[in-house]
MDAnalysis code that builds the backbone (N, CA, C; Angstrom):
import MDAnalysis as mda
import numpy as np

u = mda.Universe.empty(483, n_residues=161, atom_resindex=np.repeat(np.arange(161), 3), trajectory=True)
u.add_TopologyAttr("name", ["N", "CA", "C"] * 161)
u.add_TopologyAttr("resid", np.arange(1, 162))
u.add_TopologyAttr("resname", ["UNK", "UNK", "UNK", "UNK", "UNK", "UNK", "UNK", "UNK", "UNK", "UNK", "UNK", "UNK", "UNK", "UNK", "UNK", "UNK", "UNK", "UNK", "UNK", "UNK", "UNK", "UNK", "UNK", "UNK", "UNK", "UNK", "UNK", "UNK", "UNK", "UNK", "UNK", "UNK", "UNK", "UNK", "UNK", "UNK", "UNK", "UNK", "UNK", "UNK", "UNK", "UNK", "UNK", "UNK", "UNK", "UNK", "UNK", "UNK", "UNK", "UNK", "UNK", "UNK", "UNK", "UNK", "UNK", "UNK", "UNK", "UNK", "UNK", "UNK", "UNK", "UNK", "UNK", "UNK", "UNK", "UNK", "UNK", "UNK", "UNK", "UNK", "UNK", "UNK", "UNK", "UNK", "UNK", "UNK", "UNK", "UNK", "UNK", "UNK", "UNK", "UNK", "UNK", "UNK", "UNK", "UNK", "UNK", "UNK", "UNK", "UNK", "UNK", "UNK", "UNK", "UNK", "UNK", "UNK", "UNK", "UNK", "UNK", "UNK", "UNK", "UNK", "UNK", "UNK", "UNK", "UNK", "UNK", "UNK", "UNK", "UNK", "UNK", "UNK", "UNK", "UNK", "UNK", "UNK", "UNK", "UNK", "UNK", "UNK", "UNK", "UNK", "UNK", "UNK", "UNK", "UNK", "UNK", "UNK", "UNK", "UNK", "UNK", "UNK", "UNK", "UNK", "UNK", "UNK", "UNK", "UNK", "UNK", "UNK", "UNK", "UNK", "UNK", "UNK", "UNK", "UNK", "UNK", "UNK", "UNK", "UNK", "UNK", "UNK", "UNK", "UNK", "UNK", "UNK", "UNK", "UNK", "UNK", "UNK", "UNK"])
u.atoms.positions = np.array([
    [0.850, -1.177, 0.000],
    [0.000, 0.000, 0.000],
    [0.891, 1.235, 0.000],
    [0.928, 2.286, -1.023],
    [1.681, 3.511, -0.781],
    [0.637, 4.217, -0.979],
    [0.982, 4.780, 0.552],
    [0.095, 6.056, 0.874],
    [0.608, 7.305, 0.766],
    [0.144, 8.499, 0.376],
    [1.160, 9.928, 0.052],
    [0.462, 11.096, 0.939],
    [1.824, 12.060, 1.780],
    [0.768, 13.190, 2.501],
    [1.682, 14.447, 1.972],
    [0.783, 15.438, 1.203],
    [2.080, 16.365, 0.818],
    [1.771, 17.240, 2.251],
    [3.163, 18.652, 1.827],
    [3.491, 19.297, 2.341],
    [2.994, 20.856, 2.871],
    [1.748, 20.817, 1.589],
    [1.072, 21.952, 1.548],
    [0.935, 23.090, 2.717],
    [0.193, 22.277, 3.873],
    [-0.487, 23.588, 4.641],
    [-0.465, 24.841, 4.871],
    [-1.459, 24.703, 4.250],
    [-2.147, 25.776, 3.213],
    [-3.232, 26.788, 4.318],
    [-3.002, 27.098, 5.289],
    [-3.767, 27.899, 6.544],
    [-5.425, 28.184, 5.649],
    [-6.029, 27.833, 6.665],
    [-7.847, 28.008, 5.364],
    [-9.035, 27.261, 6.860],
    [-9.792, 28.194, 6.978],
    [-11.058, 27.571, 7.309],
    [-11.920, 26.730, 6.753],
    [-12.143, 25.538, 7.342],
    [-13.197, 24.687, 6.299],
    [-14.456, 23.909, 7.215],
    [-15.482, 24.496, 7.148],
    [-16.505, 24.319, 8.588],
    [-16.316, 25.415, 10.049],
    [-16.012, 24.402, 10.307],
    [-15.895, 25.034, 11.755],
    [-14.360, 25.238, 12.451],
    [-13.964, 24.554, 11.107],
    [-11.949, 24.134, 11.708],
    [-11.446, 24.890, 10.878],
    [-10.170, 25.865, 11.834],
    [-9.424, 26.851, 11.133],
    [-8.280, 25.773, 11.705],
    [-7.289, 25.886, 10.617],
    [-6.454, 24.885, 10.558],
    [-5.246, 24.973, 9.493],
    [-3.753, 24.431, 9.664],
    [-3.428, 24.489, 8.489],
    [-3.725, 22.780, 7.481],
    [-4.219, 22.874, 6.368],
    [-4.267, 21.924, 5.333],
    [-3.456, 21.243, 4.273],
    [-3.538, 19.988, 4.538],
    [-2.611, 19.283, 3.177],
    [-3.376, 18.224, 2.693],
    [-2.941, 17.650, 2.106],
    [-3.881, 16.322, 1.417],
    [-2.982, 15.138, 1.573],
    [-3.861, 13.918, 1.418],
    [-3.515, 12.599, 1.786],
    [-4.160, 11.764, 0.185],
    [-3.057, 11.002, -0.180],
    [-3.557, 10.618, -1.669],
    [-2.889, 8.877, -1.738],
    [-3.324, 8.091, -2.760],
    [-3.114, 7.068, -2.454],
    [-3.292, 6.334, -4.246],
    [-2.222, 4.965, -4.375],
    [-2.620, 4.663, -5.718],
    [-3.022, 4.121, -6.121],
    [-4.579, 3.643, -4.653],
    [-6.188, 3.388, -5.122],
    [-7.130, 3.551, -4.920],
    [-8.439, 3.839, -5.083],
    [-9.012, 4.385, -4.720],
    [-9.232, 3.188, -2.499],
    [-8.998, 2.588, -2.895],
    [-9.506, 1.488, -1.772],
    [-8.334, 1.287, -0.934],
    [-7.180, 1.566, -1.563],
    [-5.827, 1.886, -0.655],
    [-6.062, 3.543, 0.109],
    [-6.825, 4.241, -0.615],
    [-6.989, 5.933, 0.141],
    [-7.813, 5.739, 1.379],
    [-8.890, 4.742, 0.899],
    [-10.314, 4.494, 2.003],
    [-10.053, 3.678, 3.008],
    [-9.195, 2.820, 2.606],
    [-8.678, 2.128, 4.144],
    [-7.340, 2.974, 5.332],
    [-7.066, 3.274, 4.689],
    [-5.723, 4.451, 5.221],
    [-6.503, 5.323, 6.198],
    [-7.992, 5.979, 5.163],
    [-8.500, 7.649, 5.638],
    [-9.364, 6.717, 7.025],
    [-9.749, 5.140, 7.000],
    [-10.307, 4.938, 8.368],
    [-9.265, 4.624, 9.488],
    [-8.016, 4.325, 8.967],
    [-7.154, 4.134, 10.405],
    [-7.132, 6.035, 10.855],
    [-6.692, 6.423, 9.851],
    [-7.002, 8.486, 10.966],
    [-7.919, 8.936, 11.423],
    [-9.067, 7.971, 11.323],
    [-10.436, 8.345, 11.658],
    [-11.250, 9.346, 10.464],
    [-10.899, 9.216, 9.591],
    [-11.488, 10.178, 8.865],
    [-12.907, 9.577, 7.977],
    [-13.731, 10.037, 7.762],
    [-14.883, 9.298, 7.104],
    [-15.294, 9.166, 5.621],
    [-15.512, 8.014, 4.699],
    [-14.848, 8.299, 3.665],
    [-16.263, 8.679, 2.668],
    [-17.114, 9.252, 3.298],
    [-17.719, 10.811, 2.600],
    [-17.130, 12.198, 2.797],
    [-16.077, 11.817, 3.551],
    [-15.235, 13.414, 3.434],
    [-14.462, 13.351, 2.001],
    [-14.255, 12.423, 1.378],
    [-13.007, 11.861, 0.320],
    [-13.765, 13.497, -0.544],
    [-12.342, 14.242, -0.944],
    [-12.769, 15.605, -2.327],
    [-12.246, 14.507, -3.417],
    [-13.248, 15.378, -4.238],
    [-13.100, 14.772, -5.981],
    [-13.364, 13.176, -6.148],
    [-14.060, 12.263, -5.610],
    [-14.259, 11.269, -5.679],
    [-14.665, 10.818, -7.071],
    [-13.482, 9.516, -7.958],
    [-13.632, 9.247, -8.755],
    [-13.108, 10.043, -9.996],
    [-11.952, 10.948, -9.792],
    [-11.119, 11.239, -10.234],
    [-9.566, 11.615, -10.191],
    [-9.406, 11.818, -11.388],
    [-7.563, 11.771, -11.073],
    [-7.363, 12.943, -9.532],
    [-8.184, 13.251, -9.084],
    [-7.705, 14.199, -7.921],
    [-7.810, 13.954, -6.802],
    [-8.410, 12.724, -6.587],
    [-9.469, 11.850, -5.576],
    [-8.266, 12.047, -4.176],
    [-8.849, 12.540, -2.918],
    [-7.731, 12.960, -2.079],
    [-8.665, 13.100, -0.974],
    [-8.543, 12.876, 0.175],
    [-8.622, 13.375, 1.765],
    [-7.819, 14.876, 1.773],
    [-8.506, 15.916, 2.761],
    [-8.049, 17.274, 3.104],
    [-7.461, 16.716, 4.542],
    [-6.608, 17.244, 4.941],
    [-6.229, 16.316, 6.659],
    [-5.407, 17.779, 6.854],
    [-5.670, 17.913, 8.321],
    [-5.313, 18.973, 9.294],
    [-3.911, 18.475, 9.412],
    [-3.173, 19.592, 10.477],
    [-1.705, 19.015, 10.473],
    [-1.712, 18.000, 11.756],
    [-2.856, 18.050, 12.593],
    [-2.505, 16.894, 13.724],
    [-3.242, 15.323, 12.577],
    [-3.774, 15.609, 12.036],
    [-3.835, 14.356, 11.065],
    [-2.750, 13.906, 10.138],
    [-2.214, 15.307, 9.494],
    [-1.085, 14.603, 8.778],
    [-0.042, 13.995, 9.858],
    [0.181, 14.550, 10.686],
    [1.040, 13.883, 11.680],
    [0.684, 12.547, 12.021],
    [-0.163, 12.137, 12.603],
    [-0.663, 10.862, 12.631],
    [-0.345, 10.070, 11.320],
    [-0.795, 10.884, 10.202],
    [-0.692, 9.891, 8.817],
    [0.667, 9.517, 8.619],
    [1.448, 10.376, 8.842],
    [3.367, 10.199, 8.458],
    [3.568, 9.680, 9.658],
    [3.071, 9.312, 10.799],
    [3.713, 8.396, 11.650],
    [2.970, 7.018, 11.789],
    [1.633, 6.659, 11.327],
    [1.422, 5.416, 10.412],
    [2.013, 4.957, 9.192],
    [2.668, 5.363, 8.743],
    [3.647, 5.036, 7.325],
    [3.394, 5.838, 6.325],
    [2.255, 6.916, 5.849],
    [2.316, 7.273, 4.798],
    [3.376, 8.219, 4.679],
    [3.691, 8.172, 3.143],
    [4.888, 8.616, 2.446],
    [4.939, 9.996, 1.995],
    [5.680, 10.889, 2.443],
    [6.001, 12.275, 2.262],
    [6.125, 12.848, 1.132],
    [5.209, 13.580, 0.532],
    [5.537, 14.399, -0.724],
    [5.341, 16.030, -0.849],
    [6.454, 16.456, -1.821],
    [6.492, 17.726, -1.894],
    [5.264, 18.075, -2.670],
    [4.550, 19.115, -1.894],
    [3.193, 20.123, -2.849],
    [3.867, 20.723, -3.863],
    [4.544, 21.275, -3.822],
    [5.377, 22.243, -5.310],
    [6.177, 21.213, -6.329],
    [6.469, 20.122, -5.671],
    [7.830, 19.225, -6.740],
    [6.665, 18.376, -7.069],
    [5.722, 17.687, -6.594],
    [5.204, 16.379, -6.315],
    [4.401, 15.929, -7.347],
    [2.830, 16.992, -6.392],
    [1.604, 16.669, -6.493],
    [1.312, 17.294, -7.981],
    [1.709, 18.356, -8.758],
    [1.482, 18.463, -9.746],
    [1.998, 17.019, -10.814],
    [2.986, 16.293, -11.014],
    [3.726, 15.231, -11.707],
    [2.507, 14.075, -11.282],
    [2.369, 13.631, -10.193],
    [1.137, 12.987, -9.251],
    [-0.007, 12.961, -9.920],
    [-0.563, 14.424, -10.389],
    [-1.634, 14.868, -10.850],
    [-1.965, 14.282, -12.920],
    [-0.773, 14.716, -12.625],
    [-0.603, 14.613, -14.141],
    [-0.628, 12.983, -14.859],
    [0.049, 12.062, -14.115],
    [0.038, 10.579, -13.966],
    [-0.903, 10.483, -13.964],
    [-1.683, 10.383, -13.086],
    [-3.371, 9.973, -12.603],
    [-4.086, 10.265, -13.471],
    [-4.144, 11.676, -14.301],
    [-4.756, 11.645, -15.278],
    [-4.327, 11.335, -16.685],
    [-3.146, 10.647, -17.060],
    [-2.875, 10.117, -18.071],
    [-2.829, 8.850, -18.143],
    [-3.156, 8.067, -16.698],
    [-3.387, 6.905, -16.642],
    [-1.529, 6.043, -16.519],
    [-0.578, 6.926, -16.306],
    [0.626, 6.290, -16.255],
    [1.389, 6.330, -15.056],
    [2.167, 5.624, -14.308],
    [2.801, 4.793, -13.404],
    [3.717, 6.955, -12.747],
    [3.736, 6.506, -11.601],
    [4.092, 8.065, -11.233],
    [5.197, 7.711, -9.953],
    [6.596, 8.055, -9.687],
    [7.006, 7.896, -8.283],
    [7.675, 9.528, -8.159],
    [7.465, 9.596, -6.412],
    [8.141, 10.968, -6.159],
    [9.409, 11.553, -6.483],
    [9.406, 12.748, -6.329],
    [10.940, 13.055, -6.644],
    [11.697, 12.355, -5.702],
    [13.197, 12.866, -5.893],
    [14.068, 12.075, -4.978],
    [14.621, 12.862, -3.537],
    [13.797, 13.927, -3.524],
    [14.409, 15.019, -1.945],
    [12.955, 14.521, -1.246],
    [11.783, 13.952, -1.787],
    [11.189, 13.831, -1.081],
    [11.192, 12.738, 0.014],
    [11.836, 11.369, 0.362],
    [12.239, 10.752, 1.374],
    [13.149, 11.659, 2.254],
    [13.629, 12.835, 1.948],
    [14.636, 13.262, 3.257],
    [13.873, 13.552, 4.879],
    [12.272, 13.804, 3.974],
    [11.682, 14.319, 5.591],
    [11.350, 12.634, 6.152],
    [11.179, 11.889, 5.632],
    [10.730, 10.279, 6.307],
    [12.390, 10.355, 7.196],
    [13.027, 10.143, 6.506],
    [14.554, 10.155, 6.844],
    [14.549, 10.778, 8.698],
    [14.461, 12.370, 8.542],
    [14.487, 12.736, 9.902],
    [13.770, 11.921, 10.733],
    [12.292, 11.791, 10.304],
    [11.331, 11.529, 11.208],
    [11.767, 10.031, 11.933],
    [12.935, 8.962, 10.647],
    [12.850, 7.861, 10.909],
    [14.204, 8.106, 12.215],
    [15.003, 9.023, 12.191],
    [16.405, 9.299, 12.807],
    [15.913, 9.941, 14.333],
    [14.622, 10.266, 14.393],
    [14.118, 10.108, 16.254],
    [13.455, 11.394, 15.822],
    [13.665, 12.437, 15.055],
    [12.690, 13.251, 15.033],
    [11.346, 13.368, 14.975],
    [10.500, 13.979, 15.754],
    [9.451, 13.799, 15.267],
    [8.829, 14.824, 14.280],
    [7.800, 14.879, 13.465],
    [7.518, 15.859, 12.350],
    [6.536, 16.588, 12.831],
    [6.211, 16.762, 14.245],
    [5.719, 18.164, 15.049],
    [6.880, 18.590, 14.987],
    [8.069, 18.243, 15.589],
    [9.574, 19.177, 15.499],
    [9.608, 19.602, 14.548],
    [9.703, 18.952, 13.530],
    [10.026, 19.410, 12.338],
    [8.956, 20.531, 11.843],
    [8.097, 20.359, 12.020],
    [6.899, 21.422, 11.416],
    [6.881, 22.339, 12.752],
    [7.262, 22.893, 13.839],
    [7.369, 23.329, 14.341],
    [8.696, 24.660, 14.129],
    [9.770, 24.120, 14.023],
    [10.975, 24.809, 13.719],
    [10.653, 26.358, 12.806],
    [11.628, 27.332, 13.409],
    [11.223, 28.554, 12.602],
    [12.496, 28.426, 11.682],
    [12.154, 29.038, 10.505],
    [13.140, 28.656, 9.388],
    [13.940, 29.959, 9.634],
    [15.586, 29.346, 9.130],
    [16.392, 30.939, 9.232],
    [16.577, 31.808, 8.483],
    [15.322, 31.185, 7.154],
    [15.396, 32.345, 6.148],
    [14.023, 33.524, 6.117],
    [13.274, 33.067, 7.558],
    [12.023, 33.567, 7.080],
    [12.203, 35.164, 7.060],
    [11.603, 35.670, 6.765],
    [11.463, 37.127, 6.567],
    [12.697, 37.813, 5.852],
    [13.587, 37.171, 5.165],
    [14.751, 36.904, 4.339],
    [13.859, 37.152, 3.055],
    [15.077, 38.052, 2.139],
    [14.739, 38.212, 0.494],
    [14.657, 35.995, 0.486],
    [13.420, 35.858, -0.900],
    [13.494, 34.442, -1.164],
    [14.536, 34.012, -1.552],
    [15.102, 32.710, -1.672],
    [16.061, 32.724, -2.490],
    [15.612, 32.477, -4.206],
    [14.072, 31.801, -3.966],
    [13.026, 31.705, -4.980],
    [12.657, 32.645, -5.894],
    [12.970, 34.268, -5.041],
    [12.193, 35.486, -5.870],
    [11.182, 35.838, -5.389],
    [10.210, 36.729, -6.356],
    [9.148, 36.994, -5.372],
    [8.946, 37.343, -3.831],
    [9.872, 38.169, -3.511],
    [9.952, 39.082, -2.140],
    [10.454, 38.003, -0.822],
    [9.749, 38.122, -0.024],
    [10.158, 37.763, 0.990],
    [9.670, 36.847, 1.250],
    [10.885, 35.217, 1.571],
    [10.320, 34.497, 1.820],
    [9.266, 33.952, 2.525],
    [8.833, 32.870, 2.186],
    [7.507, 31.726, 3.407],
    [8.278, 30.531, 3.542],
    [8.169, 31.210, 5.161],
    [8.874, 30.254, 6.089],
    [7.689, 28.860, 5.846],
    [6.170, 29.143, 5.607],
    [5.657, 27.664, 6.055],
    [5.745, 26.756, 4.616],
    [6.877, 27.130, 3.774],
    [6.947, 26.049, 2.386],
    [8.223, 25.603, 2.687],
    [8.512, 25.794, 3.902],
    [10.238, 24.986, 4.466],
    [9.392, 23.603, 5.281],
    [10.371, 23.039, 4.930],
    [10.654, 21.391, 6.071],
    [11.992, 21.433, 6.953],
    [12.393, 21.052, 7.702],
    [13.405, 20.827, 8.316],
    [13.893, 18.939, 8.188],
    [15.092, 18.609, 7.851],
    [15.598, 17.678, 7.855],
    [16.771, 17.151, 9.058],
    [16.489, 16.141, 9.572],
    [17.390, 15.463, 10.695],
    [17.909, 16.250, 11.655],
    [18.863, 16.061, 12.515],
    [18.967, 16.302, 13.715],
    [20.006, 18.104, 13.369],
    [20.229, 18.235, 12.614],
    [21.131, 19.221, 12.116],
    [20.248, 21.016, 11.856],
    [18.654, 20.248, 11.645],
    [18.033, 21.375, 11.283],
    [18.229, 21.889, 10.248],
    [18.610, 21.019, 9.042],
    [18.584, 21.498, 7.684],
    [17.290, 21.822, 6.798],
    [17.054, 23.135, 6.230],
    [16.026, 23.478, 5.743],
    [15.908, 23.297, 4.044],
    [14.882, 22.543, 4.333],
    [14.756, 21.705, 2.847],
    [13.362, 22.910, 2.234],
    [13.988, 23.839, 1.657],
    [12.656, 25.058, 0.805],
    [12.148, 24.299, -0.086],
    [10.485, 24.638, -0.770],
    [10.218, 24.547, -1.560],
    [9.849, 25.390, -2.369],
    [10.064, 26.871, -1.991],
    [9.961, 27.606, -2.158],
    [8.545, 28.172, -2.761],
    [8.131, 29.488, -3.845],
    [6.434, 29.759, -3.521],
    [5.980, 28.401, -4.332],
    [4.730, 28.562, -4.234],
    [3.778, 27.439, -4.657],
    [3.622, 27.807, -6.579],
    [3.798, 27.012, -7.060],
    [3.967, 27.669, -8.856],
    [2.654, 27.059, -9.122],
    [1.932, 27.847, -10.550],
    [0.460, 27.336, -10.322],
    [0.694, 26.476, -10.728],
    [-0.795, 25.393, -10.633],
    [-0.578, 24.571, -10.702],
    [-2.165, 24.326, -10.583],
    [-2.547, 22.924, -11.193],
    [-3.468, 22.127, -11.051],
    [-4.575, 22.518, -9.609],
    [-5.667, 23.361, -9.169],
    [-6.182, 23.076, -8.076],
    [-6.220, 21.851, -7.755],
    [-6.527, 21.628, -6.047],
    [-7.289, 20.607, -5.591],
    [-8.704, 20.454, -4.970],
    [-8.678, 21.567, -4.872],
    [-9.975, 22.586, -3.793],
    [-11.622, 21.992, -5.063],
])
């Protein structure tokens, strides 16, 4: 079963929960639905059902839970667009290759509240991306060293919403 949680969170009210947001994706529909009941999630929440976009929205105390049940870490800016694009061409898709570095920490004793916790040392820093001043919340932190893995801004891309 490979399960995928990107990196997004994406700060957004949805109901009653202000929260930051990412998505949880999977490469079946019945591999997504068994996954979204171990987080407790209910699988009439599933967005886009029955298409290439077919995904769970999960808070960050859910993605946390999800990346410490096994699902597999992917970048929102490197990833989910390539992801997107597979799914709808019907062809075979694997992540980039910086995306295992955050499993990596998490597997080396970190946990990925630390990690998503950490203030980055470039925030309020010219980007190195462009576009003014960086966002600290499109950084990850990697292993015990506190290396900041940017993804710098979000390039458009495919909604999921």
């Amino acid at each position: 079963m490979t399960v995928y949680v990107d990196d997004m969170r994406r700060p957004a009210r949805v109901g009653r929960i202000t929260d930051r947001w990412s998505h949880l994706f999977a490469d079946s529909r019945h591999e997504l639905e068994t996954f979204a009941r171990r987080l407790g999630l209910q699988p009439g929440w599933v967005q886009r059902p029955g298409t290439h976009r077919e995904h769970f929205d999960l808070t960050d105390s859910k993605r946390v839970l999800a990346l410490r049940l096994g699902a597999q870490p992917i970048s929102y800016t490197l990833d989910v667009p390539s992801l997107l694009a597979a799914r709808r061409n019907g062809s075979s898709w694997t992540p980039t290759p910086t995306s295992p570095e955050i499993g990596e920490a998490v597997g080396q004793g970190e946990t990925v509240t630390q990690l998503v916790n950490r203030r980055c040392p470039l925030e309020s820093s010219p980007c190195p991306y462009g576009g003014g001043r960086h966002r600290a919340d499109r950084c990850v932190f990697v292993g015990s060293g506190g290396v900041a893995l940017c993804h710098g801004p979000a390039p458009e891309q495919e909604a999921l919403f």
